[in-house]
C-alpha positions as CSV (number, residue, x, y, z in Angstrom):
1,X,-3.6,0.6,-7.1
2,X,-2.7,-2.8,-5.2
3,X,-5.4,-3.3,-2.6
4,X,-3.9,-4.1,0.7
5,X,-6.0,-7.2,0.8
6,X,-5.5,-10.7,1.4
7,X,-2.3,-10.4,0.4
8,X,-3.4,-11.0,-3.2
9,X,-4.5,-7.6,-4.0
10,X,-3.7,-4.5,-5.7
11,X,-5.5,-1.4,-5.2
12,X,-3.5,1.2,-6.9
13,X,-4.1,3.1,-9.6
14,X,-2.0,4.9,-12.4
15,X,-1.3,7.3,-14.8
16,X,-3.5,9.6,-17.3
17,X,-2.0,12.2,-19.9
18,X,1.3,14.0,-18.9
19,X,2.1,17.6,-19.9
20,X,1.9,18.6,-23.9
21,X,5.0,16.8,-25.1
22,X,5.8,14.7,-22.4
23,X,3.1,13.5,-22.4
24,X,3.6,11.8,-25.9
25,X,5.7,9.3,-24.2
26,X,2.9,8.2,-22.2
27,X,0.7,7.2,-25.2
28,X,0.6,4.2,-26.5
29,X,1.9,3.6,-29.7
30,X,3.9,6.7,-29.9
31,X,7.8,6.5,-29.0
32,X,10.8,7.9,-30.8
33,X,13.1,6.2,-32.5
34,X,15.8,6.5,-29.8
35,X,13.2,5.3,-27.4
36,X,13.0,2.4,-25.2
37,X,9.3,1.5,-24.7
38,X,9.2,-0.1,-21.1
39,X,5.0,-0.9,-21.0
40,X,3.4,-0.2,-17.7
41,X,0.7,-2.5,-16.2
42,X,-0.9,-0.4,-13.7
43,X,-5.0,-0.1,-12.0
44,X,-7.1,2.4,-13.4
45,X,-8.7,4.9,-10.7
46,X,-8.5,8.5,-9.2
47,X,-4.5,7.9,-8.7
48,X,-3.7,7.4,-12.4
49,X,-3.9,10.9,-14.0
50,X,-1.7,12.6,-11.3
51,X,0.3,9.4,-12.2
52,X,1.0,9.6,-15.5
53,X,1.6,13.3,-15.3
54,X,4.4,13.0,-13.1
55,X,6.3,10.2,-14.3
56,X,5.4,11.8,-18.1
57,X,7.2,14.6,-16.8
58,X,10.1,12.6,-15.3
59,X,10.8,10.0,-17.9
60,X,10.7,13.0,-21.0
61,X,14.1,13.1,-22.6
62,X,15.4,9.9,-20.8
63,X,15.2,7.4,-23.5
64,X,12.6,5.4,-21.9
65,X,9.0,5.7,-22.9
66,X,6.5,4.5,-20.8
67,X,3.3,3.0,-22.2
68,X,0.2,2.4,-19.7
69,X,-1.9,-0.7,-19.6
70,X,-4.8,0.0,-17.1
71,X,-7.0,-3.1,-18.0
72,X,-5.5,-4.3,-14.5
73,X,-2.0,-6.5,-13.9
74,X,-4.0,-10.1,-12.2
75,X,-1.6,-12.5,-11.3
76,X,-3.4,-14.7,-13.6
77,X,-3.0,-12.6,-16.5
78,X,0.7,-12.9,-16.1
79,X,0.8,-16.3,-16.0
80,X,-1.4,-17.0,-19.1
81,X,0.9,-14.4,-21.1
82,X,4.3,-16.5,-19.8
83,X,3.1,-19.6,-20.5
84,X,1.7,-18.6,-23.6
85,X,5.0,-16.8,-24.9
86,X,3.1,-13.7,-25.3
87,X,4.2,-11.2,-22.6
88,X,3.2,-7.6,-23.4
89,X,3.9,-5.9,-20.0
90,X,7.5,-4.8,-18.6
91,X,6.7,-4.4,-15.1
92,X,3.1,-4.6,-13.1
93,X,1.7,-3.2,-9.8
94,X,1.1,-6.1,-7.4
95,X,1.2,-6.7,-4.1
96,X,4.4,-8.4,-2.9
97,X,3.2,-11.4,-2.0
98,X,1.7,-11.7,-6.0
99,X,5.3,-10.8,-7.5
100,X,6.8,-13.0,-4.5
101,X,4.4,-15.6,-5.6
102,X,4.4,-15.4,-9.6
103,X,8.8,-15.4,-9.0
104,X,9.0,-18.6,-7.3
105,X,6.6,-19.7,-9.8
106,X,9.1,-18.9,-12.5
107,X,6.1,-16.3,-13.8
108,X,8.5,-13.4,-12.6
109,X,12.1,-12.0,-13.3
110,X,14.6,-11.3,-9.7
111,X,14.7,-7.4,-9.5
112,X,18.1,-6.5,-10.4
113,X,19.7,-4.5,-7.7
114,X,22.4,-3.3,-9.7
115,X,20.5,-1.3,-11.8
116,X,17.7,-0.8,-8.7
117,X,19.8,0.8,-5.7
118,X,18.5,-1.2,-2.8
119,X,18.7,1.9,-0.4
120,X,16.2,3.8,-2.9
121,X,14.1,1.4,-1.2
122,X,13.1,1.3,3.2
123,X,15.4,-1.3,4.7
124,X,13.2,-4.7,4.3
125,X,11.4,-3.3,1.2
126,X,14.0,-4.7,-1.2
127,X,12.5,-8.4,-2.1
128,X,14.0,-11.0,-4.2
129,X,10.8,-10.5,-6.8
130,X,9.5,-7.4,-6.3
131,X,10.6,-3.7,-5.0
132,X,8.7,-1.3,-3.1
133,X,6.8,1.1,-5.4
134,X,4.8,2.6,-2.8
135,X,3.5,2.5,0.9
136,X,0.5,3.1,2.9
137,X,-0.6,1.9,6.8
138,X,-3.3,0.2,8.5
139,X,-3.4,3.3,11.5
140,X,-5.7,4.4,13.9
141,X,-8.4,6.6,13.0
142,X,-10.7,8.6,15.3
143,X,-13.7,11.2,15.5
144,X,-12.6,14.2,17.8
145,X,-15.9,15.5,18.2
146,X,-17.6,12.4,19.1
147,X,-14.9,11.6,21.9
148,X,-15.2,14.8,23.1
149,X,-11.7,15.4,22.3
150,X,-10.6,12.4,24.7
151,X,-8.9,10.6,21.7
152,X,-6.6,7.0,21.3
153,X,-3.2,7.4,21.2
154,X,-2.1,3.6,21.0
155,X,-4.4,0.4,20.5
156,X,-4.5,-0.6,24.0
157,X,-7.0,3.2,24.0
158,X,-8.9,1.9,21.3
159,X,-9.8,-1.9,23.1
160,X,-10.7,0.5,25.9
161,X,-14.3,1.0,25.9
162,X,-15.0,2.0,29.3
163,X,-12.8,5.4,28.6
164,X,-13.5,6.1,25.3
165,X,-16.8,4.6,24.7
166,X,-18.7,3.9,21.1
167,X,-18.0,1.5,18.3
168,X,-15.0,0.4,17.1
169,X,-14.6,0.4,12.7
170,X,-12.4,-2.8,11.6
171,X,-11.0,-4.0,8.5
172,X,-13.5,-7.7,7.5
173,X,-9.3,-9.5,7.7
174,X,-6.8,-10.2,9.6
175,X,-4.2,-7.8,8.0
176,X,-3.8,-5.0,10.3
177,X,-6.3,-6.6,12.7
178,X,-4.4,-9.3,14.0
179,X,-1.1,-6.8,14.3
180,X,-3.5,-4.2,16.6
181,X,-4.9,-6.5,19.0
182,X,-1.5,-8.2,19.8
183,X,-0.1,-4.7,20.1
184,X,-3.4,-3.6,22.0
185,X,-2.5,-7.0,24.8
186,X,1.3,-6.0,25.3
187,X,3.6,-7.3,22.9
188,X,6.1,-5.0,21.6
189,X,6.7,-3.8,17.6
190,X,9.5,-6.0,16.7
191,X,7.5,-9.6,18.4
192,X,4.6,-9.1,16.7
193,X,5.7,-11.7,14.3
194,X,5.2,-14.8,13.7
195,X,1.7,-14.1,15.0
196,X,0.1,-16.2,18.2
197,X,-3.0,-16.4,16.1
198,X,-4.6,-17.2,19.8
199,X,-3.2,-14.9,22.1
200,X,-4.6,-12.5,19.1
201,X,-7.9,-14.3,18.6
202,X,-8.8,-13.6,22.3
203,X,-7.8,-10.4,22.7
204,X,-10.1,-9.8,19.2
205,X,-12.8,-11.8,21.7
206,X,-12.4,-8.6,24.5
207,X,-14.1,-6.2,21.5
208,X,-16.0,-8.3,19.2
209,X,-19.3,-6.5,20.4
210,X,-18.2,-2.9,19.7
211,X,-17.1,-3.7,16.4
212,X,-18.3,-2.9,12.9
213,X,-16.8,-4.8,10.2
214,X,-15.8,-3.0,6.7
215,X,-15.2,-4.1,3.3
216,X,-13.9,-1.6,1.4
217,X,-12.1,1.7,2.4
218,X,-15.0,4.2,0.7
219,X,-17.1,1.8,3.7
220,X,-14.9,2.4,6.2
221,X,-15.2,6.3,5.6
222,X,-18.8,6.1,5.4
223,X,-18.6,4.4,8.9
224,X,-16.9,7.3,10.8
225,X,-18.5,9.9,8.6
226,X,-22.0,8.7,9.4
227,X,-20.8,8.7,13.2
228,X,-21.9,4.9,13.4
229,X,-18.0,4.5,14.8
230,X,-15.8,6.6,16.4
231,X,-12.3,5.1,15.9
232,X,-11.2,2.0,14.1
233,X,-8.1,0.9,11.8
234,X,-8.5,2.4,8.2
235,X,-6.1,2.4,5.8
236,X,-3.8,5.3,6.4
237,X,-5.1,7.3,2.6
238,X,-8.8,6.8,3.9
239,X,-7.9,8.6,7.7
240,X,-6.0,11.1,6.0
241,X,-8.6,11.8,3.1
242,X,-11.4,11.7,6.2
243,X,-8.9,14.3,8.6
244,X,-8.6,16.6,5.3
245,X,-12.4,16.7,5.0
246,X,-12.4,18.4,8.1
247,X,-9.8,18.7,10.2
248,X,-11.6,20.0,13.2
249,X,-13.6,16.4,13.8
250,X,-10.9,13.5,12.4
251,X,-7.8,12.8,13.5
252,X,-5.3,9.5,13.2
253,X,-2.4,8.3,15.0
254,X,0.7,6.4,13.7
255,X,1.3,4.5,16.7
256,X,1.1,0.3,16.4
257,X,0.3,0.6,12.7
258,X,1.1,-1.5,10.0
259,X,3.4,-0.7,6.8
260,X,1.9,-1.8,3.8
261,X,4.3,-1.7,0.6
262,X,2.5,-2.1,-3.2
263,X,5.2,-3.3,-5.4
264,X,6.4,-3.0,-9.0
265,X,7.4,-6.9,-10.1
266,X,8.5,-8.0,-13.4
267,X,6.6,-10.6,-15.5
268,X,9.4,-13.4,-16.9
269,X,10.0,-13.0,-20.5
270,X,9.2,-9.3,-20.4
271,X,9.7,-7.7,-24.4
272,X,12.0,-4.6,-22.7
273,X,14.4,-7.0,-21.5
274,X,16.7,-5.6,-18.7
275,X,15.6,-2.0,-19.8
276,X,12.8,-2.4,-17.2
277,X,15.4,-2.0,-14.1
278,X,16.8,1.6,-15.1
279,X,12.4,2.4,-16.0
280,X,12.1,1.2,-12.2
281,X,14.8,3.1,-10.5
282,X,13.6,6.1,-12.4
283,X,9.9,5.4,-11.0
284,X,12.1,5.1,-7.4
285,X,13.7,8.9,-7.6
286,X,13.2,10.5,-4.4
287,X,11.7,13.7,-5.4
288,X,9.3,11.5,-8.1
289,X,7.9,9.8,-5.3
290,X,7.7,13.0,-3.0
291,X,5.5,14.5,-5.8
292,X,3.2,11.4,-6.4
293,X,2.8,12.1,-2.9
294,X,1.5,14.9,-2.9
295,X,-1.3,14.6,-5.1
296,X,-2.0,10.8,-4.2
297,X,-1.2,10.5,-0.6
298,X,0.7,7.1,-1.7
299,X,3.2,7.3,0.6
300,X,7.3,7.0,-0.6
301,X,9.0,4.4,-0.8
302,X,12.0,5.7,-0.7
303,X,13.3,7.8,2.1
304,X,15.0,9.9,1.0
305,X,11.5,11.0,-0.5
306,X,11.2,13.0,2.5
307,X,13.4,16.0,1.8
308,X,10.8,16.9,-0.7
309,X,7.4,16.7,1.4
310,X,6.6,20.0,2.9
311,X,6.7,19.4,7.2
312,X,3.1,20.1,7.3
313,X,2.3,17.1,5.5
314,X,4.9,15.0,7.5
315,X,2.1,14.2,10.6
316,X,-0.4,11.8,7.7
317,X,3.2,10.5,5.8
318,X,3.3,6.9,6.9
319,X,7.2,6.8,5.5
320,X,8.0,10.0,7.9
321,X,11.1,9.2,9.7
322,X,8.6,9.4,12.8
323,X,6.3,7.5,11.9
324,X,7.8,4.2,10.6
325,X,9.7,4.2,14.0
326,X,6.3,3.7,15.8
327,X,5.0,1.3,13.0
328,X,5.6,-2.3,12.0
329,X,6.7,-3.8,8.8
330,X,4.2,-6.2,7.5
331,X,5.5,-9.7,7.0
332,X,4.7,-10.5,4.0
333,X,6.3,-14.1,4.5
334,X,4.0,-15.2,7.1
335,X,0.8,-14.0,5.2
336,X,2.1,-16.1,1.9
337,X,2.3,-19.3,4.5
338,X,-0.6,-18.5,6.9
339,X,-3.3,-16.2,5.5
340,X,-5.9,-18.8,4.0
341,X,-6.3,-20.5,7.2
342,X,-6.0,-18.0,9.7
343,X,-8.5,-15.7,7.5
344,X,-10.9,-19.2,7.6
345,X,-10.4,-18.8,11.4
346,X,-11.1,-15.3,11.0
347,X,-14.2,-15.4,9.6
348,X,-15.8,-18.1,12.2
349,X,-14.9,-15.9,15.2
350,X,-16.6,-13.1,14.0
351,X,-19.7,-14.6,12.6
352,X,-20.0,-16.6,16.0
């Protein structure tokens, strides 16, 4: 699974054994005649058997067959197989800036769009190198019972110590944090880009001492869990897994977050030629992604994904029609140009 990380990450995590024979098509080394093989390069992790049975079960009898690599798609290895002549994977789950990246590089093919609908895709989430696979969200997250049910509805509530006191759980980078304290100090969704990195940096100042930084998301759960903070920005999949684990204590609130898109890009030279793009739309279907869902909480990229997500689960779907209208697109863009330095910057404020 692409991490949401320095914009050089990938976090997700794919596929296992599918159902009896559909399943067949998922192993390596086994594909029919007729076949296509279109080979996979995904993260191994807790996402990948739900994975692998669902798109087993959607790509049986199409005339693709997908194989899975899980030793994990690294930019790097994809340049080493293109320079060497000896790609092996079709497409690979990277962020966007990695495909973005590896394309203008000449390490990565343009996604086709005639064979990949944009509009299978949430408008912005159509790149020239990579397509949306999946989403998640850098949201508020909250402990009920420790704020006496006085929770944060926006991120101006959560710089607010004085009304809801305790500490504050935040992501060790600037993704996500940057986005909430501008949002937190006034400036509306659609100006939050390009980022005043100093109109941010000293709003970040306001908090600093009611802050806890996290690493890694299974930290950011321990944090709330162990009731060492009582609200924070955690990747949307960690507040959701955290409100599931009991209901009556977490919580999380859409409002001010930040849209973070995984993508599926396309090393150059690929063996399945152009037979990657109709693999990828497949991987795209509405209802595919609505059932990945469901047993992943990867959110859809593809709206239309909706339809097929029961309305109880609608409140923790970062790609619910509601919720993307109170969230902001990451740009991707400005992290490729500005993430090493401002990070640097980052880094020194905290520490200080």
């Amino acid at each position: 699974m692409v991490k949401p990380t320095e914009l050089r990450s990938s976090r997700r995590q794919l596929l296992k054994a599918g159902a009896a024979g559909a399943a067949l098509l998922a192993l390596p080394g086994i594909v029919r005649a007729e076949d296509k093989k279109v080979v996979v390069a995904v993260w191994g992790g807790p996402s990948a058997d739900a994975m692998k049975e669902i798109y087993g079960q959607a790509f049986a009898g199409s005339g693709i067959a997908l194989e899975f690599d899980e030793s994990g798609p690294e930019p790097a290895k994809i340049r080493a197989m293109v320079e060497a002549g000896q790609v092996s994977w079709d497409v690979a789950d990277l962020s966007v800036a990695d495909s973005i990246l590896l394309g203008k590089a000449g390490m990565a093919r343009p996604i086709d769009y005639t064979q990949v609908p944009k509009d299978s895709v949430l408008p912005g989430f159509a790149y020239e190198f990579a397509v949306a696979s999946y989403i998640f969200s850098s949201i508020i997250s909250f402990d009920k019972k420790a704020l006496g049910g006085n929770v944060p509805t926006s991120w101006a509530d959560v710089w607010n110590i004085e009304k809801f006191p305790g500490k504050r759980a935040f992501r060790k980078h600037i993704e996500g944090v940057l986005e909430a304290a501008l949002i937190a100090d006034g400036v509306p969704l659609d100006k939050v880009y390009p980022i005043d990195e100093d109109r941010a940096f000293a709003k970040l100042k306001e908090i600093l001492p009611h802050v806890i930084f996290w690493n890694s998301g299974s930290e950011s759960q321990q944090l709330m869990r162990d009731g060492e903070t009582v609200m924070g920005n955690l990747w949307s999949t960690r507040a959701t897994q955290l409100a599931n684990e009991d209901k009556e204590r977490f919580g999380l609130d859409f409002a001010g977050g930040l849209l973070l898109p995984a993508s599926w890009g396309v090393p150059a030279k690929n063996p399945a030629g152009d037979a990657v793009f109709p693999a990828i739309a497949k991987m795209l279907d509405p209802e595919v992604q609505a059932k990945v869902y469901l047993k992943t909480n990867l959110s859809p990229s593809n709206p239309a994904a909706e339809k097929f997500i029961p309305a109880e689960f609608a409140p923790f779907n970062p790609t619910s029609a509601d919720n993307v209208a109170k969230q902001v697109p990451v740009d991707v863009q400005w992290y490729i140009d500005n993430q090493e330095r401002v990070q640097t910057k980052f880094l020194e404020l905290i520490a200080a």
